[in-house]
MINU-544726 format. One record per residue (C-alpha): residue in one letter; x, y, z. Coordinates in steps of 0.25 Angstrom, whole numbers. Layout:
N
{r 'a',{X,Y,Z}}
...
//
This chain:
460
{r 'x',{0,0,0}}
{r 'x',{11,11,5}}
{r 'x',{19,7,-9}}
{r 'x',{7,12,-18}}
{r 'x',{3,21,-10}}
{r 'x',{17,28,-11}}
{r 'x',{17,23,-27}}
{r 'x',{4,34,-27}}
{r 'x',{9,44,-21}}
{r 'x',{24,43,-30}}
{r 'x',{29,42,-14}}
{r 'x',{41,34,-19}}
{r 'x',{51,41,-9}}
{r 'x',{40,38,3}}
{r 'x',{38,54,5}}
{r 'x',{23,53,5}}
{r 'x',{20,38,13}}
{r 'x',{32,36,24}}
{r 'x',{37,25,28}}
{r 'x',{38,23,44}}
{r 'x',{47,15,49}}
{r 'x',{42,1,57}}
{r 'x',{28,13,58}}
{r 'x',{21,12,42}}
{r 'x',{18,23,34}}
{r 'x',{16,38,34}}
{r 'x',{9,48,25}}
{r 'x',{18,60,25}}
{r 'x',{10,72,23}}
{r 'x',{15,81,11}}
{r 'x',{15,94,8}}
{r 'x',{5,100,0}}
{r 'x',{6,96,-13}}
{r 'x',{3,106,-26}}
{r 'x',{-13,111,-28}}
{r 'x',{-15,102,-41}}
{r 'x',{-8,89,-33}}
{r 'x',{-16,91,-20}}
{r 'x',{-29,82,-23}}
{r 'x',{-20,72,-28}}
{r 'x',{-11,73,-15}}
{r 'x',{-25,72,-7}}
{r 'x',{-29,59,-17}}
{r 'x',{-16,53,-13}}
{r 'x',{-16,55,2}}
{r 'x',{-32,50,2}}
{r 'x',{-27,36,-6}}
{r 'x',{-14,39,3}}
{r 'x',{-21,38,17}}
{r 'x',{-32,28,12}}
{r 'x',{-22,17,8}}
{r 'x',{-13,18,21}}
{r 'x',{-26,17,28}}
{r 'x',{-30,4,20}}
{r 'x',{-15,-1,23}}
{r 'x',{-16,2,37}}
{r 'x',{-28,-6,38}}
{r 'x',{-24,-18,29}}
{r 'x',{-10,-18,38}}
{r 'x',{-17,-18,52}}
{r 'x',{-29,-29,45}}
{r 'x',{-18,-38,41}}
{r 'x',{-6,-37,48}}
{r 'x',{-4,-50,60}}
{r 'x',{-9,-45,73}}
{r 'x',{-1,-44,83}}
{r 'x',{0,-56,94}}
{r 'x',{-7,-52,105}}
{r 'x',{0,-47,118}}
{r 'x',{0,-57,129}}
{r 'x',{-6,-51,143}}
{r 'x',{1,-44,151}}
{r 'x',{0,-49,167}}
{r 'x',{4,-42,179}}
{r 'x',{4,-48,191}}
{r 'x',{3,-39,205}}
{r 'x',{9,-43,220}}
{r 'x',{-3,-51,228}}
{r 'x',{-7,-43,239}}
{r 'x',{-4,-52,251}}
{r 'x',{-15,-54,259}}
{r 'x',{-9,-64,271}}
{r 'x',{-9,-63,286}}
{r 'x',{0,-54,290}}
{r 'x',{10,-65,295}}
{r 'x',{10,-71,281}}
{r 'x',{8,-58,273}}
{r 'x',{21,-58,262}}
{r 'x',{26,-71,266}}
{r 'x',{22,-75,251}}
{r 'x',{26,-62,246}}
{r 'x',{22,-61,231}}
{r 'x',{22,-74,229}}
{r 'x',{9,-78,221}}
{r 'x',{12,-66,214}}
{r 'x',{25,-69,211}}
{r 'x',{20,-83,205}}
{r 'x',{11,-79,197}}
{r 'x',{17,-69,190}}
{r 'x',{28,-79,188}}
{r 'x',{19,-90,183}}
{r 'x',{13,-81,172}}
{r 'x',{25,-75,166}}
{r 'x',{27,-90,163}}
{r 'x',{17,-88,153}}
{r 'x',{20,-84,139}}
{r 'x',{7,-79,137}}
{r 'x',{8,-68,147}}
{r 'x',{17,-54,149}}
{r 'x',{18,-55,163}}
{r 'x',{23,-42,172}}
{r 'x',{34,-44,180}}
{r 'x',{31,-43,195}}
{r 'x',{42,-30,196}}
{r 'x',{32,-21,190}}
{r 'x',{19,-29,194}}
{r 'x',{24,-28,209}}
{r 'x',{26,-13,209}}
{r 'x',{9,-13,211}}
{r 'x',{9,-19,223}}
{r 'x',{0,-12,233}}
{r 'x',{-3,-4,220}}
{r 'x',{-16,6,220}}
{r 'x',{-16,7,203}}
{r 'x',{-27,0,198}}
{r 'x',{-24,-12,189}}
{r 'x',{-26,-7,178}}
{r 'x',{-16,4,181}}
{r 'x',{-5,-8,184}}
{r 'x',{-9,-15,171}}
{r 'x',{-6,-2,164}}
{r 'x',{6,1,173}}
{r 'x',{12,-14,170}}
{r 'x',{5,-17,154}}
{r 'x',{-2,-26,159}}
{r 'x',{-15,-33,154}}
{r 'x',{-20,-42,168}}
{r 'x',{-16,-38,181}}
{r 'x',{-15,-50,193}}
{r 'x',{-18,-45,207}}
{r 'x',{-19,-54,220}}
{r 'x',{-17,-57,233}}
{r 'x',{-10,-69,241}}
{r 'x',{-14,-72,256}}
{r 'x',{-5,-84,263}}
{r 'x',{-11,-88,277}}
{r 'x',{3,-96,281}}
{r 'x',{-4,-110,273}}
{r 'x',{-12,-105,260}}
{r 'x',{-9,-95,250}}
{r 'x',{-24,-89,244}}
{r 'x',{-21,-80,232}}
{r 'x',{-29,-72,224}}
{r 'x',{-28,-66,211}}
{r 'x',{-35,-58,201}}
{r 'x',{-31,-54,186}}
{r 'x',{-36,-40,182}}
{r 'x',{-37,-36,170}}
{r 'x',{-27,-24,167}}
{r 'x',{-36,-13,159}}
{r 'x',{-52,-16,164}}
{r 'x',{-46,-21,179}}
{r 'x',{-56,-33,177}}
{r 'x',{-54,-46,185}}
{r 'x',{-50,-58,176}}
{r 'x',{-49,-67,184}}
{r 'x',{-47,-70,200}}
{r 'x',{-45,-80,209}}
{r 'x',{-40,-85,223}}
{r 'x',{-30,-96,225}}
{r 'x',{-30,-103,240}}
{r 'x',{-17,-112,239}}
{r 'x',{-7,-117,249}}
{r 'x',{7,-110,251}}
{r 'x',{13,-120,241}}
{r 'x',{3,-119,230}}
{r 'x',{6,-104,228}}
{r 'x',{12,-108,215}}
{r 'x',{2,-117,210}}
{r 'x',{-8,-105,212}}
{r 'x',{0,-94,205}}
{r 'x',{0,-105,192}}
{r 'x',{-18,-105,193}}
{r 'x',{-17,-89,194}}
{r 'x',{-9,-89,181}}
{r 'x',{-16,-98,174}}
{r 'x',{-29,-92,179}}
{r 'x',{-26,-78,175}}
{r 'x',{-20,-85,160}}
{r 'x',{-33,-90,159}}
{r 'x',{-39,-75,163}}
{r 'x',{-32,-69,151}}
{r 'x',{-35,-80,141}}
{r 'x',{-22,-86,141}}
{r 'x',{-19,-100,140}}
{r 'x',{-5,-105,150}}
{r 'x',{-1,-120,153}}
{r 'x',{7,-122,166}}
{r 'x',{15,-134,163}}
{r 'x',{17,-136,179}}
{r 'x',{10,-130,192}}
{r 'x',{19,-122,200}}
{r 'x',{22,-126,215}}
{r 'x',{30,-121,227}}
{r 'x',{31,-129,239}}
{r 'x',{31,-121,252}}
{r 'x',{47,-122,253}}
{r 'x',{47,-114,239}}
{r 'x',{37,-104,246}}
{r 'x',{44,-100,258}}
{r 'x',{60,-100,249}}
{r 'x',{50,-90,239}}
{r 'x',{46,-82,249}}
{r 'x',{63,-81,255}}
{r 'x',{67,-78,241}}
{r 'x',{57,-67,239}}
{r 'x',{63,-60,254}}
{r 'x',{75,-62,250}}
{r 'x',{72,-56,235}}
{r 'x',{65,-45,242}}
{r 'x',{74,-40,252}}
{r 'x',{85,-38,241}}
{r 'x',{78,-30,233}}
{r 'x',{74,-20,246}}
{r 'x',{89,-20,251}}
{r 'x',{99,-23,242}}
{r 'x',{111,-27,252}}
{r 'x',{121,-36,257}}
{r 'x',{112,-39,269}}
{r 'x',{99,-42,263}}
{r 'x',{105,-53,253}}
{r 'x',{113,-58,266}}
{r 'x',{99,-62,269}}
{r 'x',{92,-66,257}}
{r 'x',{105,-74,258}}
{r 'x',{102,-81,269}}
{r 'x',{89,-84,270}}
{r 'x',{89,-88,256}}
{r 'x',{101,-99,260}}
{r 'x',{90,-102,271}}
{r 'x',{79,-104,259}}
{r 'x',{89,-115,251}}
{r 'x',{91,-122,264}}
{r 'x',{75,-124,270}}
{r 'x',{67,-125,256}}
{r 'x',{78,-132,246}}
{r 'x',{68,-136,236}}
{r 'x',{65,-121,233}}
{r 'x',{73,-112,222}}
{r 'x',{70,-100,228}}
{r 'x',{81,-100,239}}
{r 'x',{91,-105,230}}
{r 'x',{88,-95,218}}
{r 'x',{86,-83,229}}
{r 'x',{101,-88,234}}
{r 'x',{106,-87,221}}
{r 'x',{101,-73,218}}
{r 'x',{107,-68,231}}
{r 'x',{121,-73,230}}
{r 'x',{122,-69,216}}
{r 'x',{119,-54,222}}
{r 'x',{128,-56,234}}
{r 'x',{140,-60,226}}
{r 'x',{136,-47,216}}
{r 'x',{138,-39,227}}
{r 'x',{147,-45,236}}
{r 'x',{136,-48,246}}
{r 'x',{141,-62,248}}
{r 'x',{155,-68,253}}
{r 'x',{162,-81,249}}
{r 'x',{168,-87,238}}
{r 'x',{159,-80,225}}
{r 'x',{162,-93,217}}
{r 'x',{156,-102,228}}
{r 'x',{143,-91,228}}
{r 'x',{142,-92,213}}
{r 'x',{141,-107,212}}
{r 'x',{131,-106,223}}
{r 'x',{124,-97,216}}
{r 'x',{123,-105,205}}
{r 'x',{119,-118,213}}
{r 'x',{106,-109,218}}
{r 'x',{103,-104,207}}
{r 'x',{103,-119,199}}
{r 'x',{95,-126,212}}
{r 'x',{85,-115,210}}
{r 'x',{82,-118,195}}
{r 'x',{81,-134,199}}
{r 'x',{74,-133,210}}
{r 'x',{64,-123,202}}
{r 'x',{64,-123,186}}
{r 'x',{51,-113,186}}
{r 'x',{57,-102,194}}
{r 'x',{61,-91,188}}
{r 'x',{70,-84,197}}
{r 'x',{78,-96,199}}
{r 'x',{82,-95,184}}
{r 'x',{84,-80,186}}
{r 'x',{94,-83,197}}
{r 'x',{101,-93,191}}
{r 'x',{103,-83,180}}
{r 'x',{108,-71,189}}
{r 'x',{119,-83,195}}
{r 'x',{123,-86,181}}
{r 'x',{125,-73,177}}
{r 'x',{133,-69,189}}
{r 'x',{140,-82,187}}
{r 'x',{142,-78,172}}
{r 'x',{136,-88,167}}
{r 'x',{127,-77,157}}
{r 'x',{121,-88,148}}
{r 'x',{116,-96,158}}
{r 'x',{110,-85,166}}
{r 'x',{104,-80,152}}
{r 'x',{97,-95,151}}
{r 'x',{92,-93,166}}
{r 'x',{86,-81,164}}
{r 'x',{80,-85,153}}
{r 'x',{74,-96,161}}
{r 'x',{69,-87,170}}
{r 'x',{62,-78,161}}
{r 'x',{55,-90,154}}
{r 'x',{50,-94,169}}
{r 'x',{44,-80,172}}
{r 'x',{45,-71,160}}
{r 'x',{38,-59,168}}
{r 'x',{51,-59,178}}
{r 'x',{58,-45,174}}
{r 'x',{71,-48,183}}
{r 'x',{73,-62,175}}
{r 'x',{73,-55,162}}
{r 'x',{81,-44,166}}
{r 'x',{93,-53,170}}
{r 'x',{89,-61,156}}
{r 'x',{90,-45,149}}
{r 'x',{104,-44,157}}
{r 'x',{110,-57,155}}
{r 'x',{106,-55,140}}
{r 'x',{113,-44,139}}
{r 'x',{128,-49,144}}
{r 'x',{128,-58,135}}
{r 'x',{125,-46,122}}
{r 'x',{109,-51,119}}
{r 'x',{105,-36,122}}
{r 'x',{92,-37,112}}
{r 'x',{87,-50,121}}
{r 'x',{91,-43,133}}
{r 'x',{82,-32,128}}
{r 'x',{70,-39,125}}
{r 'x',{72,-44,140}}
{r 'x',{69,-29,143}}
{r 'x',{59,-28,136}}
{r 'x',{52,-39,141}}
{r 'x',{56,-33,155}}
{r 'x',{49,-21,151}}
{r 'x',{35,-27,147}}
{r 'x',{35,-36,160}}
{r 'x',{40,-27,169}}
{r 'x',{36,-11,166}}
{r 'x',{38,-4,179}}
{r 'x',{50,-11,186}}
{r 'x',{62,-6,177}}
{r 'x',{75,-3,185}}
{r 'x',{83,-14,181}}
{r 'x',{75,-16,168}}
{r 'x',{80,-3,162}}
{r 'x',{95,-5,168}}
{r 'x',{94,-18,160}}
{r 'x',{90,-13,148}}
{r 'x',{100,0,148}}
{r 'x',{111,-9,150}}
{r 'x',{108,-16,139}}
{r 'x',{105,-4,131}}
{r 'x',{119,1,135}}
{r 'x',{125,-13,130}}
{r 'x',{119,-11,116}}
{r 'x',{125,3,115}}
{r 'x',{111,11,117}}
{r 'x',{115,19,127}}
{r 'x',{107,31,126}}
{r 'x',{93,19,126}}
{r 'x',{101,13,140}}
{r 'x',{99,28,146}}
{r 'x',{86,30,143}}
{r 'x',{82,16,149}}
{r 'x',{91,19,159}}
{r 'x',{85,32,162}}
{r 'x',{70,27,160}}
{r 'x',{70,19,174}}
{r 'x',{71,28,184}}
{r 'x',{76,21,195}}
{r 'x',{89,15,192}}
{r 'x',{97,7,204}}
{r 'x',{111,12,205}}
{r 'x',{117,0,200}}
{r 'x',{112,4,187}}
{r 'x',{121,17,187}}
{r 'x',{131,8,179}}
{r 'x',{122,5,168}}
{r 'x',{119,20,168}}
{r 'x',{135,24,168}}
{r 'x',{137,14,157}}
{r 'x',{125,20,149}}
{r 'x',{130,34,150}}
{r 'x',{145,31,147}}
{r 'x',{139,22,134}}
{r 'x',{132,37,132}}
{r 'x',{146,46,133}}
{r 'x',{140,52,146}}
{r 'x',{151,50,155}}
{r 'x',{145,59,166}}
{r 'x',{131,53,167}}
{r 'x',{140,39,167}}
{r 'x',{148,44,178}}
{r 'x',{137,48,185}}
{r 'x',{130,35,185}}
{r 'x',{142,28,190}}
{r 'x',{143,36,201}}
{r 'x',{130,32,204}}
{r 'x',{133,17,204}}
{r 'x',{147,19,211}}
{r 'x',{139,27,223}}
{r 'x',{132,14,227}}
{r 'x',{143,4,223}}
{r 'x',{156,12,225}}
{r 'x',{162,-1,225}}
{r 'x',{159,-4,211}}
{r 'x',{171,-7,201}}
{r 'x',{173,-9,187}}
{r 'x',{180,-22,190}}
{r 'x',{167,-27,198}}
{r 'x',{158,-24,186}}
{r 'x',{167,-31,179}}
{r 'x',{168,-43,188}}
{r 'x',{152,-44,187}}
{r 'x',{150,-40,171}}
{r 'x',{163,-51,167}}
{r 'x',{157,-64,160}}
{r 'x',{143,-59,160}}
{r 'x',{143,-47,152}}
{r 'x',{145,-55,140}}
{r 'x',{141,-46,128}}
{r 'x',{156,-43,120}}
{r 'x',{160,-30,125}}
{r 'x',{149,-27,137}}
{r 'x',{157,-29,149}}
{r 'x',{169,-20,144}}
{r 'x',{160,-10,139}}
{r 'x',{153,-9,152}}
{r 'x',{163,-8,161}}
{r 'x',{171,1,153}}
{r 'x',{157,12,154}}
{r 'x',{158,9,170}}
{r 'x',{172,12,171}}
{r 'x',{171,24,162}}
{r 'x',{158,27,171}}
{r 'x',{168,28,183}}
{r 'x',{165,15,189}}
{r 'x',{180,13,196}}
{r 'x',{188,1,191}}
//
């Protein structure tokens, strides 16, 4: 149509219709023609306008339609309705599960819980979540335990209308908390009109309850208190956990985590390749003793890659995203890992799926990204990602210093290191070194980074 169309008009130097890049067409308006042309011009633009409408139609009529976006789930901490001596002894628990168990299935874009749990004790409506989060079904519940039975109950909103879909109440005891969280999944699959199959019911014995609820303590008061003390604890307690429930992963897998974090920051003493091979032993006993948990995977992976072993951990992490797809933190590490070794454009589909699943918590999203945006040499795209979160941890002032050298601006660099240096005064280019060497694996990356650190004014 555009071909004789433009044949009409004599367009053959595409004046008249223009050509749009990866857009279509555009008429360009002309300027007035002579007297005796202008009801020919007039005629022209009538045929003109009429035929890109016909095209327009006939393209839209006949072109495939798009596949249909798969819905979009979010997931919101229970509200915890025990006694009070029982209240946050399962913690999020169910929720936890269930968000798990649905991510498993490819026929759902599930939320990961870093965003969904920002609305805990939230007073925005659901719909103003759903739109907040892009999401299309909202799950809210509660979860009471009595120190015998857990009694759970959920209800799927729709995220526009805030119409129930579906709701039901689950009175199970404590070891069957698993075995419910699969029902409510495949209850809410069958609330949206999607078919799932579980090849297996899900089960937790007591033991795995109680070494679940030590992990998440021990997870928890990390994350409050970053220091040498509170991973002395989670130490600890966690060594206790291996030793009274030995069938479980979560003690081993917790173990693992805080070790590899100890030995990162000198936390730890004793011989580092006696830690690393216990490390390592953890981290397998947790995959065989639990195949189907995720964050067994994801530690295994963060051993390998301390213990250089970068394909491996890649594989593992891997693994673990398959297991629970929604799991931000899983394919960060994956983004990372893919990155080391020079698979920038996979790390950065990683991200991208990070973004979808995960749209409010972004700190270490957005450093990922920049970093790999800085190993691809677009520096000026690392700044603008960098500078698009606004709350950076110091940490990532190295990132920021290398972004800015990458970028001529040596004073900004400086300035950034400064920054890191005033919270890690200790910090060396020959420790960096020590911790990049046989996983930055990408020819040329571990030079050229440490070359923008030293320049920065990190000391040698």
């Amino acid at each position: 149509c555009i071909a004789e169309i433009r044949r009409v008009l004599e367009d053959s130097d595409k004046r008249i219709i223009e050509t749009v890049p990866r857009k279509g067409y555009r008429l360009v308006p002309c300027t007035a023609p002579a007297p005796d042309l202008s009801r020919r011009w007039q005629q022209l633009a009538i045929i003109t306008i009429v035929v890109l409408g016909f095209c327009g139609l006939a393209f839209a009529m006949l072109r495939p339609a798009a596949p249909p976006r798969p819905p979009v789930i979010a997931v919101l901490p229970f509200d915890d309705l025990s006694p009070p001596e029982y209240r946050g002894y399962l913690s999020d628990a169910v929720s936890d599960s269930i968000t798990t168990l649905l991510a498993r299935y490819p026929q759902f874009v599930i939320i990961s819980q870093r965003s969904s749990f920002t609305f805990r004790n939230s007073d925005f409506a659901v719909s103003e979540i759903a739109d907040q989060l892009g999401a299309d079904y909202v799950l809210e519940g509660s979860q009471q335990y009595d120190g015998t039975r857990v009694r759970t109950t959920a209800r799927l909103i729709d995220g526009v209308t805030e119409g129930n879909l579906w709701a039901d109440e689950f009175d199970v005891p404590l070891d069957e908390i698993l075995r419910a969280s699969s029902r409510i999944s495949r209850k809410i699959a069958s609330a949206v009109e999607e078919t799932v199959v579980d090849t297996a019911e899900p089960r937790m014995s007591s033991g795995d309850v109680s070494a679940l609820l030590i992990a998440n303590a021990a997870q928890s008061r990390i994350m409050r208190n970053f220091s040498r003390d509170s991973l002395l604890i989670n130490i600890a307690e966690q060594e206790q956990s291996i030793r009274d429930y030995p069938d479980s992963a979560w003690g081993p897998l917790g173990q693992a985590l805080s070790l590899r974090i100890g030995l990162r920051y000198g936390w730890v003493e004793g011989d580092e390749d006696a830690i690393r091979r216990r490390m390592d032993e953890l981290a397998r006993r947790a995959v065989k003793l639990d195949p189907n948990n995720f964050l067994a995977f994801h530690a295994l992976g963060r051993v390998l890659m301390f213990n250089r072993d970068v394909e491996g951990a890649i594989s593992a992490f891997e693994r673990a995203v398959d297991l629970n797809p929604s799991s931000s933190f899983a394919r960060n590490a994956l983004a990372q890992a893919l990155a080391f070794v020079g698979k920038t454009d996979e790390a950065l589909e990683e991200i991208a799926d990070i973004e979808l699943i995960d749209p409010i918590y972004g700190h270490d999203t957005n450093w990922t990204k920049a970093r790999i945006q800085w190993q691809k040499d677009d520096c000026e795209e690392a700044l603008d990602t960098f500078k698009g979160e606004p709350s950076m941890p110091v940490a990532a002032n190295k990132t920021l210093a290398a972004i800015h050298h990458c970028l001529g601006d040596t004073d900004e660099a400086k300035a950034a290191m400064a920054a890191f240096l005033g919270e890690n005064p200790d910090w060396t280019v020959a420790r960096e070194r020590g911790i990049i060497t046989g996983i930055w694996r990408a020819p040329g990356l571990a030079d050229r980074w440490l070359a923008a650190l030293e320049a920065s004014g990190m000391p040698l």
